[in-house]
N, C-alpha and C positions, 0 to 999 in steps of 0.2 A: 840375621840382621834385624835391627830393633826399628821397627814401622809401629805410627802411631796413628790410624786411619789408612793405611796404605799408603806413608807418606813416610819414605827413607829419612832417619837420621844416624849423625855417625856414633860409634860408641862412644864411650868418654875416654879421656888418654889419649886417642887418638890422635889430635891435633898437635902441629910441631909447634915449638916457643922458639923465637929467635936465640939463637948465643946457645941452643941447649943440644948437648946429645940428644939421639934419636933413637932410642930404644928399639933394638931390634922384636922383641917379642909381641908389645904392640901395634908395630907397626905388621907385624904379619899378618898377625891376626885381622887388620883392615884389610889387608890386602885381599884374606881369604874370605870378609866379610861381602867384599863387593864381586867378588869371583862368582861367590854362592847366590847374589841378589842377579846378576847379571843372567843366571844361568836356569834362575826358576821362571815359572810366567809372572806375569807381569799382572797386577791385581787391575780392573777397571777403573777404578780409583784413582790409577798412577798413569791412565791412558792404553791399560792392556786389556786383557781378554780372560786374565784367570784362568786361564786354560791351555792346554798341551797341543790340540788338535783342531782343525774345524768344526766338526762336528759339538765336542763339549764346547767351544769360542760361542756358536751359535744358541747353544743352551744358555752360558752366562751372558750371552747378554738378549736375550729373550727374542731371538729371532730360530728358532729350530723349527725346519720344515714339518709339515703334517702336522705343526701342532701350533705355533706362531704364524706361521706365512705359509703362501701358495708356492709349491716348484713351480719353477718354470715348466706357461704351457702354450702350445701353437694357439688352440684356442680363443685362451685367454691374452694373448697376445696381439688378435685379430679384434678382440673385440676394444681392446685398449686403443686402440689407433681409430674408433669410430669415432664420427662429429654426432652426438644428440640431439632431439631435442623434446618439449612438449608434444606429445600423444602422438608419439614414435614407440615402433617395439621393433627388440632383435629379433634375425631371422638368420635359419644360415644356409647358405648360399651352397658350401661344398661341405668335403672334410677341412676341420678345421678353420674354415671360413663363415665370417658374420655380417652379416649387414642390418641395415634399419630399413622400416619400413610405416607409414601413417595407421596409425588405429584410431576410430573413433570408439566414445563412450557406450554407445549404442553394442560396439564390436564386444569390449571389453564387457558390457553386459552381459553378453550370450557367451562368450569362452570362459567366464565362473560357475555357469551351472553346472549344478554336479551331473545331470542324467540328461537323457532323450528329452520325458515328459516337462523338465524344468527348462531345457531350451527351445519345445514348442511353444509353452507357455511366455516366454520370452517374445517368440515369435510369434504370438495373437495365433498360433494354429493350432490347438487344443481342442476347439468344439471344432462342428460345422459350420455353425450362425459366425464365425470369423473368416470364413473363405469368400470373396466376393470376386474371383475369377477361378476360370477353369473347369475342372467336371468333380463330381463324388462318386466312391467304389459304393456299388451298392448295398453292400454290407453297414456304408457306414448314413445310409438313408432311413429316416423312420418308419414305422410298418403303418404310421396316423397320418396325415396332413388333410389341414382343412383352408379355406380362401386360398390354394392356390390357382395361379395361369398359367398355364404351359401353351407356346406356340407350335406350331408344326405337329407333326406328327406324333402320337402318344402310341405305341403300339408294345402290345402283352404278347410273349410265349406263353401258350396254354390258357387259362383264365384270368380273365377281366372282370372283378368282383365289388360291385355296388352294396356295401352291407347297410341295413336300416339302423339309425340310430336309438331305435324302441321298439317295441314290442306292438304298439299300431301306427306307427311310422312308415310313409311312405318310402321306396326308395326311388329314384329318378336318375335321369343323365337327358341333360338338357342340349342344344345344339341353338349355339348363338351366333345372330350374324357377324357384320363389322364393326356395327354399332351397338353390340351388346344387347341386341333385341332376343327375347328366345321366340326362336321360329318353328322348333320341334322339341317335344317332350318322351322319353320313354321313361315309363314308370311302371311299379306293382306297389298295389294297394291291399293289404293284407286282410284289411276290414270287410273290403268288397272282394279279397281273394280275385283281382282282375290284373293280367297286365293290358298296357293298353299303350298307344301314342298318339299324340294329339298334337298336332299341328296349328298354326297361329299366323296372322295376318301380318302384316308389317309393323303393327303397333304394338305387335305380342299377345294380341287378343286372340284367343281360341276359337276356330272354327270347321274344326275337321277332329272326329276321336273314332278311334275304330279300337274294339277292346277283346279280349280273349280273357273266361268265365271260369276258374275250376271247377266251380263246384256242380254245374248240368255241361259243361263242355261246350259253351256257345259263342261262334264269334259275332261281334255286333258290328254293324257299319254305318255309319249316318251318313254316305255318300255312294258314291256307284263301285259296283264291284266288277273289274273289267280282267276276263282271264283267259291266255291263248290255251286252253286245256281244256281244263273241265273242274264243275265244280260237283263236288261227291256230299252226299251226307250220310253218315251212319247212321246204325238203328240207336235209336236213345229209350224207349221204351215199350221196346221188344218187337217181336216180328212184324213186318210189315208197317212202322209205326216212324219211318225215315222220312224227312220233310225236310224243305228251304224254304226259310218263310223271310218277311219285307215288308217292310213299311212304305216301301218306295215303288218303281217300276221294273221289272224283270224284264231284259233286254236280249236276245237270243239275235247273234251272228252267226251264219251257216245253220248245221243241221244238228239236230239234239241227236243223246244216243239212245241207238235203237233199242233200246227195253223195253219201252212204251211206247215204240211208235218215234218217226223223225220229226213230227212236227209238234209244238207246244199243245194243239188240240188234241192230238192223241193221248200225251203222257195224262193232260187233264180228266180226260173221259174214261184214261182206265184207272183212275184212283176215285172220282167222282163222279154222281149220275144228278144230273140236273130234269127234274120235271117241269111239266107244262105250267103247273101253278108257281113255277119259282123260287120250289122247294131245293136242297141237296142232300145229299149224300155222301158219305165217306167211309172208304172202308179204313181209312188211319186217322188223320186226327185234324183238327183245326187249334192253331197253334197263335197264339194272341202276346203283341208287345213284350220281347226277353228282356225287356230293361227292369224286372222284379220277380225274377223266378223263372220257373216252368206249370205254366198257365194256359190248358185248352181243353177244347170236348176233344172226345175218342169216344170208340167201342167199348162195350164193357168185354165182360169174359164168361157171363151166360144167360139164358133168357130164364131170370130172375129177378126176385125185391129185397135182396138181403143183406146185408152186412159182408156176407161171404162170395154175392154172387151179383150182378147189373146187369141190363141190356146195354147204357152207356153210360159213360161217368162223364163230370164236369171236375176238373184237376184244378186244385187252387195251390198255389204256393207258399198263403197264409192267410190271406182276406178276400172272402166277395163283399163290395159294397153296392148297395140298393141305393143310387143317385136316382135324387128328384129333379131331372134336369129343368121344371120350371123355375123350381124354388133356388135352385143352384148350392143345395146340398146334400149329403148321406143322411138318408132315414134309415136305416138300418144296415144290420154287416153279418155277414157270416164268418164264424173262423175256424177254419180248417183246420187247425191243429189241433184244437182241443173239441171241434164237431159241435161249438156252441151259435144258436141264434140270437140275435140282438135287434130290437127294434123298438121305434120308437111310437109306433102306433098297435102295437098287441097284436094278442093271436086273435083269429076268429074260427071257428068251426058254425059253418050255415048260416054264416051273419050275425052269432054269437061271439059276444067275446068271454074266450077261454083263461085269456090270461091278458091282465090289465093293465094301465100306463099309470095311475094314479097312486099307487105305492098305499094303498087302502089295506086291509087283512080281511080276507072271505074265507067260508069253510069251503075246503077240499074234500069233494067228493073221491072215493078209491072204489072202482069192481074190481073183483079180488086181492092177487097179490099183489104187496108195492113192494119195491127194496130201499135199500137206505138213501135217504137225501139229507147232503151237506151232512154224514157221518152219524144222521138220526135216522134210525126207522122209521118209516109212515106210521108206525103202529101204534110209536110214542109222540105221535104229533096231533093236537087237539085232540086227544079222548078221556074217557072218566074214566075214573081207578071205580072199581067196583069191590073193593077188599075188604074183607069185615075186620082182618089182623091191624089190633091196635098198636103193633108193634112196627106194622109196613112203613119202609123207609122210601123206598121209590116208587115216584109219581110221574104219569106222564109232563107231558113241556106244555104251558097254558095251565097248569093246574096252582089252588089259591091255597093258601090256609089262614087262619090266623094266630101270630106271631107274638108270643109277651117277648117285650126286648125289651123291659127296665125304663133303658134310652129311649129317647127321639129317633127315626129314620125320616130322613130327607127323601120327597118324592122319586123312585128309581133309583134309591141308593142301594147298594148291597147289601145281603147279611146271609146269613149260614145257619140255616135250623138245624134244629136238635131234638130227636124225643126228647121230655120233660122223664124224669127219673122218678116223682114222686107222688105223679099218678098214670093214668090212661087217656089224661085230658088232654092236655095241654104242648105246646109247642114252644122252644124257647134258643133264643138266641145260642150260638157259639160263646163262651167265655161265664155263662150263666153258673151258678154251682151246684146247679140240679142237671147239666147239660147231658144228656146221655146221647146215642147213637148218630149221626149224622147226617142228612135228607142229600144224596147223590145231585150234583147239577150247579146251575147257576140261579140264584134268585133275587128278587128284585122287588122294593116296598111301592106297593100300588095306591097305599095311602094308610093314613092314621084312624083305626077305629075307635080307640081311645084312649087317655094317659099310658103311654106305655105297653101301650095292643096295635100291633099294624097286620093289614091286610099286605100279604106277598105272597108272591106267582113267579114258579120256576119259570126262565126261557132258553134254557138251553139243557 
């Protein structure tokens, strides 16, 4: 059947004429024309489906499940029948079942993050410095903190460690009132190698320190020492040489113990002998102010005058000073360490003075041996060379010559002699081009003899 768009028309001939026969073989042939049209599908075009079955109907005309359209689903079914609206989301409820529920931006924020870390960060909990309720595991505490407060109790399993922030830095733990007064200090002091605590008045003023010494093992106390026991001291400087010593008043409640006797006069009388002139006695030591050392008389360790041996010794810890207590200063000082005197008024032997304040230069008298001083022999110290070799290069220290140096030397300036090369005369500066061998020492221009001649004198 002849369609032009999907749009039947009849064949030609077809049609009757009035008054005419009606051919039978055309007329069949329509007949079986619309037989055959009636019996195919029907094109979309002409209001059909172009197709045989459901399935190809829904291909032609562009609704084929799975690939056009959704099958039918309970689900989706459930959700089609929901009222929406602005910052609402589904939720479901059963199987098959939906409903709505309010979200904020905030919400919708945090359920985009892809991970844990992106929705703590979300939720400001990332650091610690973002938590401002609740507690922290302690894992996730610093092993530093500085300016903080803590109330209540602060209490450690095992140790509680104050570290110093340098190398002569103290360290401390302070104990403040309710107004932030400090009323107690414990502290170590590296430099003085002491710990100590000190106590403080209402206004934080210190008035109380009692301190414990590494380095002689001494505790100090600028207040009373009050104890239901007993107070012991070790030997510090060998046998016999144990002592409690005070600046203050030693106060004895009940009985002392019996090693020396019960009462404070015994113990004293058997360490001490006091004679009728007001003299004493000690078979241990007298023991003077721990606030700079360990500083007192003792015994010595034989009846001797030697280096090796005393009847008794004076212990300094680094200085005796010889205070004029009119004048209200130190004349002079002894120092222990290196075994040097110092003084401001000289030595004297018999009302002589041996060794002078006035920084003047005197000959040093020597019987016999001397050894070396300040790294010079005696031997090389103010004496004459007696040497007939014109070639001697070393001179003792005070000795003169005279110098051709070309130059000028400025009074007490330096220069460096030299045998002269080009005879037996003469003496000549370093740098000269006759300079030969070199005069060992230090030397020094004591003045100008003439254009280009200086007198100079080794001093060292």
């Amino acid at each position: 059947m002849p369609r032009v768009g999907g749009v039947y028309s009849p064949p030609a001939g077809t049609k009757g004429t009035p008054n005419t026969t009606i051919q039978s073989a055309p007329y069949n042939a329509f007949v079986d024309d619309l037989s055959s049209d009636a019996n195919n599908p029907r094109p979309i075009t002409a209001g059909g489906t172009g197709a045989t079955n459901a399935t190809a109907a829904r291909v032609s005309l562009g609704v084929e499940i799975g690939t056009n359209v959704q099958a039918y689903d309970a689900l989706l079914q459930s959700i089609a029948g929901l009222t929406t609206s602005a910052n609402q989301m589904i939720y479901l409820t059963g199987t098959d079942t939906a409903a709505v529920t309010a979200i904020t931006a905030f919400g919708r924020s945090l359920i985009d993050d892809a991970d844990a870390a992106a929705g703590r960060a979300t939720l400001g909990a990332n650091d610690a410095s973002n938590l401002t309720a609740g507690t922290v595991n302690d894992a996730r505490l610093p092993s530093t903190m500085s300016g903080k407060t803590f109330t209540g109790i602060v209490g450690a399993t095992g140790s509680f460690t104050v570290k110093a922030t340098g190398a002569a830095a103290n360290t401390d733990l302070q104990h403040l009132s309710n107004l932030g007064v400090v009323r107690a200090v414990n502290f170590y002091s590296p430099s003085l190698q002491t710990w100590a605590v000190q106590l403080a008045d209402t206004s934080g003023t210190p008035v109380r320190t009692m301190d414990f010494r590494q380095s002689d093992g001494r505790f100090n106390l600028d207040g009373y020492l009050n104890s239901t026991g007993g107070v012991y001291a070790a030997t510090e400087l060998g046998a016999g040489s144990a002592r409690f010593t005070t600046t203050g008043n030693i106060t004895f409640a009940g009985a002392m113990q019996a090693t020396y006797g019960n009462a404070l006069s015994d113990a004293l009388n058997a360490r001490m002998t006091f004679t009728a002139g007001g003299t004493m006695a000690t078979a241990a030591s007298i023991a003077f102010g721990p606030l700079y050392g360990n500083n007192s008389i003792s015994s010595g360790n034989a009846d001797a005058a030697s280096y090796a041996g005393q009847n008794w010794r004076l212990n300094g810890w680094n200085g005796l000073g010889m205070y004029d207590s009119n004048a209200g200063a130190v004349k002079g000082f002894y120092d222990f360490r290196v075994g040097k005197w110092d003084t401001l008024g000289g030595f004297f032997k018999n009302g002589v003075a041996v060794v002078y304040n006035d920084f003047a230069t005197y000959n040093i008298g020597i019987n016999g041996s001397a050894t070396a001083v300040g790294g010079v022999g005696i031997s090389g110290i103010a004496q004459i060379a007696n040497t007939t070799n014109a070639a001697e290069v070393n001179f003792p220290i005070g000795w003169s010559i005279l110098l051709l140096t070309g130059a000028s030397l400025s009074r007490n300036g330096g220069c460096s002699p030299c045998l002269f090369t080009g005879d037996t005369l003469a003496y000549v500066n370093l740098g000269d081009a006759n300079a030969g061998a070199g005069l060992p020492g230090t030397w020094r221009a004591s003045g100008r003899f003439a254009a280009g001649q200086h007198i100079v004198t080794r001093i060292s």
